[in-house]
N, C-alpha and C positions, 0 to 999 in steps of 0.2 A: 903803374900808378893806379890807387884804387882812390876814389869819390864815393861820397854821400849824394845822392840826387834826390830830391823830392819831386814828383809826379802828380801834374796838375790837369787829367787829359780833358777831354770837352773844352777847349780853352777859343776864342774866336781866332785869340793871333798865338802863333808860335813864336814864344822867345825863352832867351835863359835868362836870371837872376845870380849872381855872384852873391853867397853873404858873406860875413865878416867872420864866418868859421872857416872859408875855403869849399863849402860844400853848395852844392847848385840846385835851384829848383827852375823846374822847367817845364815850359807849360804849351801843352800837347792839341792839337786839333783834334785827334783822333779819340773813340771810344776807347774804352777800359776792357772791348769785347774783342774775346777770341785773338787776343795779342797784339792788336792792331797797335795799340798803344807803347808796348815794347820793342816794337818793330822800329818806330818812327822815335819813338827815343833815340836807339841805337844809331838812325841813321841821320839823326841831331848832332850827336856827340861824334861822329866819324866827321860830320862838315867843320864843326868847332872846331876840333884836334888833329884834321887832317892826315886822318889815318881811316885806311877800310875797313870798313866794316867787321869783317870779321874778325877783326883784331879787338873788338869791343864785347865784355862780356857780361851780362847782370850775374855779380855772383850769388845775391842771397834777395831775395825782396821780390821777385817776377810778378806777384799775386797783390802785392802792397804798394802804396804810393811813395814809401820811400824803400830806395834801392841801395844795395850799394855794388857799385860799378867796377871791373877793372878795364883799364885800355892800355894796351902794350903801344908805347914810343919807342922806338927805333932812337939808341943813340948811344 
């Protein structure tokens, strides 16, 4: 399954937002520095989707705020 995510990192609270495309913006505690913020992305989306971690991948975006994501479900 690949997603659209928008990345909103420095945020006070971590949550997700659903829009009306299907595509998620989510909004990160963590800086934009040295990956910290992709890290915590990833391990967002593995608690959402209930899948490990590394089963989740940024495939194009790592440097940008919007990404888009694959995550392998098991089914």
């Amino acid at each position: 399954m690949k997603i659209q995510v928008k990345v909103k990192p420095n945020s006070k609270l971590q949550k997700i937002e659903e829009t009306t495309y299907g595509s998620l913006v989510i909004y990160l505690k963590s800086p934009s520095v040295d990956e910290k913020a992709n890290q915590e992305l990833i391990q967002v989306l593995a608690q959402k989707y209930k899948v490990a971690k590394f089963k989740i991948m940024i495939k194009s975006g790592t440097t940008s705020k919007i990404k888009l994501v694959e995550i392998q479900i098991a089914g």
